[in-house]
C-alpha positions, -999 to 999 in steps of 0.1 A, spaced: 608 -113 -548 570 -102 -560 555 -75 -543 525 -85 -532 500 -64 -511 480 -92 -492 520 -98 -481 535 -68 -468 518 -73 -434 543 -63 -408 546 -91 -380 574 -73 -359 549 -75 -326 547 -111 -332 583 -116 -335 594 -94 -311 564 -106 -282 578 -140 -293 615 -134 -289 611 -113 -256 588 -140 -239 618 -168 -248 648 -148 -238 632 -141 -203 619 -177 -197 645 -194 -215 671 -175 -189 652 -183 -162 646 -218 -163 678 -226 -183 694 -212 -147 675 -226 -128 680 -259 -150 714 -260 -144 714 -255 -107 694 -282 -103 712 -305 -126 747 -293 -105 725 -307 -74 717 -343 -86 730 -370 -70 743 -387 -101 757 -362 -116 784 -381 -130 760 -401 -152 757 -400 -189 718 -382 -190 726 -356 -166 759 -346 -183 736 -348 -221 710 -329 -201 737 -303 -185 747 -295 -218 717 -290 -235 708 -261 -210 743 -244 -215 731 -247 -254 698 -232 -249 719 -201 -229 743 -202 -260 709 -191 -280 691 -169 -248 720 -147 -243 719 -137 -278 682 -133 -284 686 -92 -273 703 -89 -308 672 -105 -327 645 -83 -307 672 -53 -316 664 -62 -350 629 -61 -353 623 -33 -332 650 -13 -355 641 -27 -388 667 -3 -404 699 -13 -425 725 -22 -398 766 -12 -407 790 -36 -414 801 -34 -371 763 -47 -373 765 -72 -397 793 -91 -379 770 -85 -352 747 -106 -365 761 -129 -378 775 -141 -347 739 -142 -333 736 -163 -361 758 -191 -354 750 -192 -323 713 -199 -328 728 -230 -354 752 -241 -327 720 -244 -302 694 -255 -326 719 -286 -341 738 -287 -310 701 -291 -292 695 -320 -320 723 -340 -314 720 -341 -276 683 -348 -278 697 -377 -297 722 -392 -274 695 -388 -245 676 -410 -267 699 -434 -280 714 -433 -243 684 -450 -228 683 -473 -253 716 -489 -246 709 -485 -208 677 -510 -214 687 -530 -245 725 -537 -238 737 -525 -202 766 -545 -198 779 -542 -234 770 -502 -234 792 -493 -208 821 -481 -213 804 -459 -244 777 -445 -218 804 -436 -197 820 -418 -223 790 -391 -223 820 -360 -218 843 -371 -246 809 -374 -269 793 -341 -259 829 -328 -264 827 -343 -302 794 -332 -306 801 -292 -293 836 -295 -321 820 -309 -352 789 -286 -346 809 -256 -341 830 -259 -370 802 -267 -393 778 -238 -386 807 -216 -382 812 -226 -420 777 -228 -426 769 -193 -417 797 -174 -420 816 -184 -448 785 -189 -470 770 -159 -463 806 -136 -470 804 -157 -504 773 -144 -517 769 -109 -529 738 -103 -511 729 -71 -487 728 -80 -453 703 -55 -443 680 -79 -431 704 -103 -413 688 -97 -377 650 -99 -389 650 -119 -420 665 -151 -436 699 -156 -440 720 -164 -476 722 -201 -466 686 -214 -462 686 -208 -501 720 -229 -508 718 -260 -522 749 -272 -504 742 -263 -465 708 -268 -469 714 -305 -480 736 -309 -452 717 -290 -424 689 -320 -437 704 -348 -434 732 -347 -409 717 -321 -390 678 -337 -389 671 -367 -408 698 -385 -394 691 -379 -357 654 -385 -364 664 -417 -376 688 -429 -346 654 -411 -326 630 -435 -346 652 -465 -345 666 -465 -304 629 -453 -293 612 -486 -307 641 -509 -298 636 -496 -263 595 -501 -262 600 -535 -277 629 -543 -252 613 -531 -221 581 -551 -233 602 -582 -233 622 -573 -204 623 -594 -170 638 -565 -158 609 -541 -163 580 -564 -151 598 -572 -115 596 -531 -116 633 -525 -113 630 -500 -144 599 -476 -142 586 -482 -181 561 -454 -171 593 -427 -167 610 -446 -196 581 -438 -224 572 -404 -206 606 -393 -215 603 -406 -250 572 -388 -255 587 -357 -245 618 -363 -262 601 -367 -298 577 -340 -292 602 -315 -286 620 -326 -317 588 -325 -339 575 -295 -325 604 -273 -330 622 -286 -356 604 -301 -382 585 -271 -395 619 -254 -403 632 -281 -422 603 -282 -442 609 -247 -448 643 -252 -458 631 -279 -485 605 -253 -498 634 -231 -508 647 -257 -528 616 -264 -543 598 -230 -551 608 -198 -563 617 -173 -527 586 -151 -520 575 -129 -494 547 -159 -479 580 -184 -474 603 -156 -457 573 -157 -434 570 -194 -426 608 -195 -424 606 -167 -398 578 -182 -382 596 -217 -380 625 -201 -366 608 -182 -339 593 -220 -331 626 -236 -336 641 -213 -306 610 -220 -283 632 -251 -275 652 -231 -251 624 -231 -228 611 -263 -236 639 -283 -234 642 -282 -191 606 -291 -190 624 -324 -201 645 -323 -175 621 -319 -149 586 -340 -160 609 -367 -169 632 -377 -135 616 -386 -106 655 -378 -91 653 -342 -107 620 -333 -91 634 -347 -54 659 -325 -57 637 -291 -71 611 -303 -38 640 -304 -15 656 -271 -24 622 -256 -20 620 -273 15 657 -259 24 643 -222 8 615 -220 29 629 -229 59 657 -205 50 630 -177 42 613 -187 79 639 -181 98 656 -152 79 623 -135 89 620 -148 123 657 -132 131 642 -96 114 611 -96 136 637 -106 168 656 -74 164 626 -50 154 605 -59 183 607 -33 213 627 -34 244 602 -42 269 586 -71 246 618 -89 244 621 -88 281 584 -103 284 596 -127 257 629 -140 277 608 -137 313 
Protein backbone atom coordinates (compact mmCIF):
# COMPACT_ATOMS: atom_id res chain seq x y z
CA UNK A 1 0.00 0.00 0.00
CA UNK A 2 1.59 3.73 -0.90
CA UNK A 3 2.23 5.94 1.85
CA UNK A 4 0.69 8.83 1.22
CA UNK A 5 0.57 11.92 3.58
CA UNK A 6 -2.80 13.63 2.40
CA UNK A 7 -3.97 9.78 3.63
CA UNK A 8 -2.87 9.00 6.95
CA UNK A 9 -5.70 11.14 8.49
CA UNK A 10 -6.86 9.15 11.44
CA UNK A 11 -10.85 8.79 11.41
CA UNK A 12 -11.13 6.71 14.66
CA UNK A 13 -13.75 9.52 16.15
CA UNK A 14 -15.78 9.04 13.17
CA UNK A 15 -15.79 5.46 13.43
CA UNK A 16 -16.06 5.12 16.85
CA UNK A 17 -19.03 8.16 17.19
CA UNK A 18 -20.53 6.06 14.37
CA UNK A 19 -20.43 2.71 15.87
CA UNK A 20 -21.39 3.86 19.44
CA UNK A 21 -24.54 5.87 18.21
CA UNK A 22 -25.66 2.33 16.24
CA UNK A 23 -25.03 -0.11 19.00
CA UNK A 24 -27.16 2.12 21.48
CA UNK A 25 -30.01 2.88 19.06
CA UNK A 26 -29.80 -0.22 17.20
CA UNK A 27 -30.39 -2.04 20.86
CA UNK A 28 -33.02 0.07 21.62
CA UNK A 29 -35.29 -0.01 18.94
CA UNK A 30 -34.36 -3.48 17.79
CA UNK A 31 -36.01 -4.36 21.59
CA UNK A 32 -38.39 -2.42 21.36
CA UNK A 33 -39.03 -3.83 17.65
CA UNK A 34 -39.52 -7.07 18.73
CA UNK A 35 -41.87 -6.40 21.58
CA UNK A 36 -44.00 -4.90 19.47
CA UNK A 37 -43.87 -7.38 16.74
CA UNK A 38 -44.54 -10.28 19.76
CA UNK A 39 -47.78 -7.93 20.31
CA UNK A 40 -49.39 -7.95 16.70
CA UNK A 41 -52.36 -9.40 16.23
CA UNK A 42 -51.29 -11.41 13.17
CA UNK A 43 -48.47 -12.59 14.29
CA UNK A 44 -48.67 -15.75 12.53
CA UNK A 45 -48.43 -14.00 9.18
CA UNK A 46 -45.72 -14.22 6.70
CA UNK A 47 -44.43 -10.14 7.05
CA UNK A 48 -44.43 -10.13 10.65
CA UNK A 49 -42.46 -13.46 11.01
CA UNK A 50 -39.82 -11.80 7.82
CA UNK A 51 -40.05 -8.62 9.90
CA UNK A 52 -39.36 -10.61 13.44
CA UNK A 53 -36.43 -11.86 12.06
CA UNK A 54 -34.80 -9.17 10.61
CA UNK A 55 -34.72 -7.45 14.16
CA UNK A 56 -33.19 -10.64 15.78
CA UNK A 57 -30.52 -10.06 12.74
CA UNK A 58 -29.88 -6.53 13.35
CA UNK A 59 -29.27 -7.77 17.36
CA UNK A 60 -27.06 -10.51 15.78
CA UNK A 61 -24.81 -7.36 14.51
CA UNK A 62 -25.71 -4.79 17.75
CA UNK A 63 -24.54 -7.18 20.39
CA UNK A 64 -21.27 -7.40 18.69
CA UNK A 65 -20.59 -3.82 17.76
CA UNK A 66 -18.66 -3.31 21.47
CA UNK A 67 -15.82 -5.41 19.73
CA UNK A 68 -15.58 -2.96 16.65
CA UNK A 69 -15.57 0.32 18.96
CA UNK A 70 -12.87 -1.95 21.13
CA UNK A 71 -10.95 -1.77 18.08
CA UNK A 72 -10.71 1.60 17.16
CA UNK A 73 -10.40 2.97 20.39
CA UNK A 74 -7.24 0.35 20.91
CA UNK A 75 -5.79 0.51 17.47
CA UNK A 76 -2.99 -1.90 18.66
CA UNK A 77 -2.13 -5.45 17.29
CA UNK A 78 -4.63 -7.77 19.01
CA UNK A 79 -3.24 -11.71 20.06
CA UNK A 80 -4.35 -14.56 18.41
CA UNK A 81 -7.36 -14.94 21.58
CA UNK A 82 -8.16 -11.48 19.68
CA UNK A 83 -8.10 -12.51 16.39
CA UNK A 84 -10.74 -15.29 16.86
CA UNK A 85 -12.33 -12.51 18.55
CA UNK A 86 -12.79 -10.80 15.64
CA UNK A 87 -13.38 -12.71 13.52
CA UNK A 88 -16.44 -13.88 15.03
CA UNK A 89 -17.61 -10.18 15.11
CA UNK A 90 -17.00 -10.67 11.69
CA UNK A 91 -19.35 -13.13 10.60
CA UNK A 92 -21.70 -11.98 12.43
CA UNK A 93 -21.85 -8.55 10.83
CA UNK A 94 -22.01 -10.90 7.17
CA UNK A 95 -24.74 -13.03 8.70
CA UNK A 96 -26.84 -9.63 9.47
CA UNK A 97 -25.82 -7.56 6.52
CA UNK A 98 -26.81 -10.77 3.84
CA UNK A 99 -29.11 -12.21 6.28
CA UNK A 100 -30.77 -8.42 6.32
CA UNK A 101 -30.69 -8.64 2.33
CA UNK A 102 -32.43 -11.65 1.90
CA UNK A 103 -35.37 -10.87 4.31
CA UNK A 104 -35.69 -7.35 2.91
CA UNK A 105 -36.28 -9.50 -0.21
CA UNK A 106 -38.90 -11.84 0.85
CA UNK A 107 -40.80 -8.73 2.45
CA UNK A 108 -40.74 -7.60 -0.97
CA UNK A 109 -41.40 -10.44 -3.00
CA UNK A 110 -44.00 -11.37 -0.21
CA UNK A 111 -46.28 -8.45 -1.06
CA UNK A 112 -46.05 -9.15 -4.42
CA UNK A 113 -47.61 -12.54 -4.31
CA UNK A 114 -50.09 -11.25 -1.67
CA UNK A 115 -51.41 -8.63 -4.54
CA UNK A 116 -50.47 -10.41 -7.85
CA UNK A 117 -51.49 -14.06 -7.01
CA UNK A 118 -53.27 -14.51 -3.54
CA UNK A 119 -54.86 -17.65 -4.01
CA UNK A 120 -51.99 -19.41 -5.94
CA UNK A 121 -49.33 -17.84 -3.27
CA UNK A 122 -50.54 -19.42 -0.43
CA UNK A 123 -49.33 -22.18 0.74
CA UNK A 124 -45.64 -20.58 -0.17
CA UNK A 125 -46.57 -17.32 2.01
CA UNK A 126 -47.49 -19.51 4.60
CA UNK A 127 -44.39 -21.19 4.51
CA UNK A 128 -42.49 -17.80 5.81
CA UNK A 129 -40.77 -20.09 9.00
CA UNK A 130 -39.38 -22.89 6.84
CA UNK A 131 -38.00 -20.00 4.41
CA UNK A 132 -36.49 -17.73 7.02
CA UNK A 133 -35.20 -21.12 8.42
CA UNK A 134 -33.43 -21.72 4.75
CA UNK A 135 -32.46 -18.30 4.58
CA UNK A 136 -30.62 -18.18 8.42
CA UNK A 137 -28.81 -22.04 7.07
CA UNK A 138 -27.50 -21.21 3.67
CA UNK A 139 -26.42 -17.62 5.03
CA UNK A 140 -24.65 -19.00 7.94
CA UNK A 141 -22.78 -21.56 6.28
CA UNK A 142 -21.65 -19.32 3.54
CA UNK A 143 -20.22 -16.36 5.56
CA UNK A 144 -18.96 -18.79 8.01
CA UNK A 145 -16.86 -19.96 4.91
CA UNK A 146 -16.63 -16.67 3.61
CA UNK A 147 -14.84 -15.18 6.51
CA UNK A 148 -13.34 -17.64 8.23
CA UNK A 149 -11.94 -20.02 6.11
CA UNK A 150 -10.67 -17.35 3.65
CA UNK A 151 -9.21 -15.38 5.91
CA UNK A 152 -7.05 -18.62 7.85
CA UNK A 153 -5.99 -19.18 4.04
CA UNK A 154 -4.25 -16.14 3.43
CA UNK A 155 -0.97 -15.34 5.06
CA UNK A 156 -1.95 -11.95 5.97
CA UNK A 157 -1.43 -10.20 9.65
CA UNK A 158 -4.62 -9.78 11.28
CA UNK A 159 -3.66 -6.81 13.19
CA UNK A 160 -6.19 -4.82 11.76
CA UNK A 161 -9.06 -7.23 11.79
CA UNK A 162 -11.33 -5.12 14.25
CA UNK A 163 -10.67 -1.59 12.50
CA UNK A 164 -9.74 -2.34 8.93
CA UNK A 165 -10.73 -4.54 5.97
CA UNK A 166 -10.70 -8.07 6.13
CA UNK A 167 -8.67 -10.72 3.61
CA UNK A 168 -11.85 -11.46 1.64
CA UNK A 169 -13.09 -8.11 0.18
CA UNK A 170 -9.85 -8.55 -2.00
CA UNK A 171 -10.71 -12.29 -3.22
CA UNK A 172 -11.76 -12.81 -6.36
CA UNK A 173 -13.85 -15.74 -5.36
CA UNK A 174 -16.15 -14.38 -2.20
CA UNK A 175 -16.18 -11.22 -3.61
CA UNK A 176 -17.90 -12.53 -6.87
CA UNK A 177 -20.28 -14.41 -4.81
CA UNK A 178 -21.01 -11.79 -2.04
CA UNK A 179 -22.17 -9.71 -5.58
CA UNK A 180 -24.25 -11.67 -7.11
CA UNK A 181 -25.99 -13.99 -4.76
CA UNK A 182 -25.57 -11.84 -1.93
CA UNK A 183 -26.85 -8.28 -3.84
CA UNK A 184 -27.51 -8.35 -7.40
CA UNK A 185 -29.72 -11.17 -7.23
CA UNK A 186 -32.05 -9.81 -4.44
CA UNK A 187 -31.98 -6.37 -6.12
CA UNK A 188 -33.20 -8.07 -9.03
CA UNK A 189 -36.21 -10.16 -7.31
CA UNK A 190 -36.52 -6.28 -5.42
CA UNK A 191 -36.71 -4.67 -9.03
CA UNK A 192 -38.78 -7.24 -10.69
CA UNK A 193 -41.81 -8.08 -7.56
CA UNK A 194 -41.83 -4.09 -6.76
CA UNK A 195 -43.03 -3.18 -10.49
CA UNK A 196 -45.20 -6.25 -10.86
CA UNK A 197 -46.92 -5.09 -7.75
CA UNK A 198 -47.36 -1.15 -8.86
CA UNK A 199 -48.63 -2.41 -12.23
CA UNK A 200 -50.91 -5.04 -10.49
CA UNK A 201 -52.39 -2.81 -7.92
CA UNK A 202 -52.88 -0.15 -10.84
CA UNK A 203 -55.07 -2.78 -12.59
CA UNK A 204 -56.51 -4.19 -9.62
CA UNK A 205 -60.38 -4.08 -8.83
CA UNK A 206 -59.35 -4.96 -5.60
CA UNK A 207 -57.33 -1.81 -4.88
CA UNK A 208 -59.81 0.85 -6.34
CA UNK A 209 -62.96 -0.50 -4.09
CA UNK A 210 -60.11 0.40 -1.26
CA UNK A 211 -59.92 -3.18 0.13
CA UNK A 212 -55.93 -2.85 -0.25
CA UNK A 213 -54.52 0.62 0.95
CA UNK A 214 -52.07 1.24 -2.37
CA UNK A 215 -50.90 4.27 -0.27
CA UNK A 216 -49.26 1.66 2.66
CA UNK A 217 -48.46 -0.75 -0.24
CA UNK A 218 -45.85 1.82 -2.18
CA UNK A 219 -44.91 3.50 1.24
CA UNK A 220 -43.41 0.27 2.17
CA UNK A 221 -41.81 -0.20 -1.17
CA UNK A 222 -40.19 3.15 -0.89
CA UNK A 223 -38.84 2.26 2.36
CA UNK A 224 -37.92 -1.12 1.44
CA UNK A 225 -35.60 0.00 -1.64
CA UNK A 226 -34.23 2.83 0.12
CA UNK A 227 -33.00 0.93 2.89
CA UNK A 228 -31.44 -1.42 0.47
CA UNK A 229 -29.76 1.41 -1.69
CA UNK A 230 -28.75 3.41 1.14
CA UNK A 231 -26.82 0.79 3.03
CA UNK A 232 -25.83 -1.54 0.75
CA UNK A 233 -24.97 -0.36 -2.48
CA UNK A 234 -22.00 1.81 -1.61
CA UNK A 235 -20.25 -1.34 -0.19
CA UNK A 236 -20.65 -3.33 -3.04
CA UNK A 237 -19.31 -0.77 -5.13
CA UNK A 238 -16.44 -0.91 -2.87
CA UNK A 239 -16.04 -4.49 -3.19
CA UNK A 240 -15.95 -4.12 -7.18
CA UNK A 241 -13.19 -1.28 -6.70
CA UNK A 242 -10.96 -3.95 -5.17
CA UNK A 243 -11.20 -5.88 -8.14
CA UNK A 244 -10.69 -3.18 -10.31
CA UNK A 245 -7.78 -1.02 -8.82
CA UNK A 246 -4.66 -1.59 -7.09
CA UNK A 247 -5.58 -1.57 -2.74
CA UNK A 248 -4.67 1.95 -1.36
CA UNK A 249 -5.10 3.70 1.69
CA UNK A 250 -8.25 6.22 -0.05
CA UNK A 251 -10.24 2.63 -0.78
CA UNK A 252 -9.59 1.09 2.82
CA UNK A 253 -11.38 4.33 3.67
CA UNK A 254 -14.46 4.09 1.49
CA UNK A 255 -14.65 0.40 2.43
CA UNK A 256 -14.60 1.47 6.07
CA UNK A 257 -16.85 4.13 5.50
CA UNK A 258 -19.38 1.87 3.46
CA UNK A 259 -19.31 -0.55 6.23
CA UNK A 260 -19.96 1.82 9.00
CA UNK A 261 -23.14 2.74 6.49
CA UNK A 262 -23.84 -0.79 5.72
CA UNK A 263 -24.49 -1.48 9.71
CA UNK A 264 -26.64 1.76 10.03
CA UNK A 265 -29.32 -0.76 8.86
CA UNK A 266 -29.74 -2.03 12.27
CA UNK A 267 -31.49 1.07 13.22
CA UNK A 268 -33.07 1.68 10.09
CA UNK A 269 -34.56 -1.42 9.49
CA UNK A 270 -37.59 -1.00 12.48
CA UNK A 271 -38.33 2.34 11.12
CA UNK A 272 -39.73 -0.14 8.38
CA UNK A 273 -41.60 -1.80 10.65
CA UNK A 274 -43.21 0.94 12.14
CA UNK A 275 -43.89 3.90 9.14
CA UNK A 276 -45.07 1.05 7.14
CA UNK A 277 -48.22 -0.85 9.17
CA UNK A 278 -50.91 0.94 10.17
CA UNK A 279 -51.44 -2.51 12.61
CA UNK A 280 -47.87 -1.89 14.02
CA UNK A 281 -48.46 1.67 15.00
CA UNK A 282 -52.09 0.61 16.75
CA UNK A 283 -50.37 -1.53 18.71
CA UNK A 284 -47.00 1.02 19.65
CA UNK A 285 -50.27 3.77 20.44
CA UNK A 286 -52.02 1.26 22.54
CA UNK A 287 -49.09 0.09 24.73
CA UNK A 288 -48.39 3.79 25.24
CA UNK A 289 -52.11 4.18 26.39
CA UNK A 290 -51.80 0.95 28.73
CA UNK A 291 -48.05 2.64 30.04
CA UNK A 292 -49.54 5.69 30.91
CA UNK A 293 -52.37 4.68 32.61
CA UNK A 294 -49.99 2.18 34.30
CA UNK A 295 -47.54 5.14 35.19
CA UNK A 296 -50.91 7.15 36.61
CA UNK A 297 -51.94 5.01 38.86
CA UNK A 298 -48.48 3.60 40.04
CA UNK A 299 -48.09 7.18 41.17
CA UNK A 300 -51.45 7.80 42.42
CA UNK A 301 -50.90 4.53 44.95
CA UNK A 302 -47.27 6.39 46.03
CA UNK A 303 -48.94 9.71 46.80
CA UNK A 304 -51.91 7.44 48.85
CA UNK A 305 -49.43 6.05 51.27
CA UNK A 306 -47.07 9.26 51.60
CA UNK A 307 -49.84 11.57 52.52
CA UNK A 308 -50.29 12.20 56.36
CA UNK A 309 -52.58 10.75 58.75
CA UNK A 310 -54.93 13.40 59.33
CA UNK A 311 -55.29 14.11 55.35
CA UNK A 312 -56.32 10.64 54.72
CA UNK A 313 -58.95 10.90 57.26
CA UNK A 314 -60.25 14.29 55.61
CA UNK A 315 -59.94 12.41 52.35
CA UNK A 316 -62.18 9.26 53.51
CA UNK A 317 -64.60 11.83 55.64
Amino acid sequence: MPNNSNCSEDNSVLYLSGYSIIAVLGLIVNCLAIYFLCHLPQQRSPVTIYMKNLAFADLLLVITLPLRIYGYARREPPSQQDVLVCRVAGTFLLLNMYGSIFLLTCISLDRCLAVCYPLRSRRLRQSAAWICTGVWLINGIACFGVYFISSTKINKSDANCLYGKPPFVTLKGPTFGSLTIGFLFPATIITISSVALLKAMAQSQVVQEGMINKVKVVRMLFANISIFLLCFMPYHIVLIIYQLKEENCYLDKAYSITLLVACANAVLDPFLYYFTSETMKNVVKEEIKVGKARFLELSELSFEKQKPPVLKALGQE
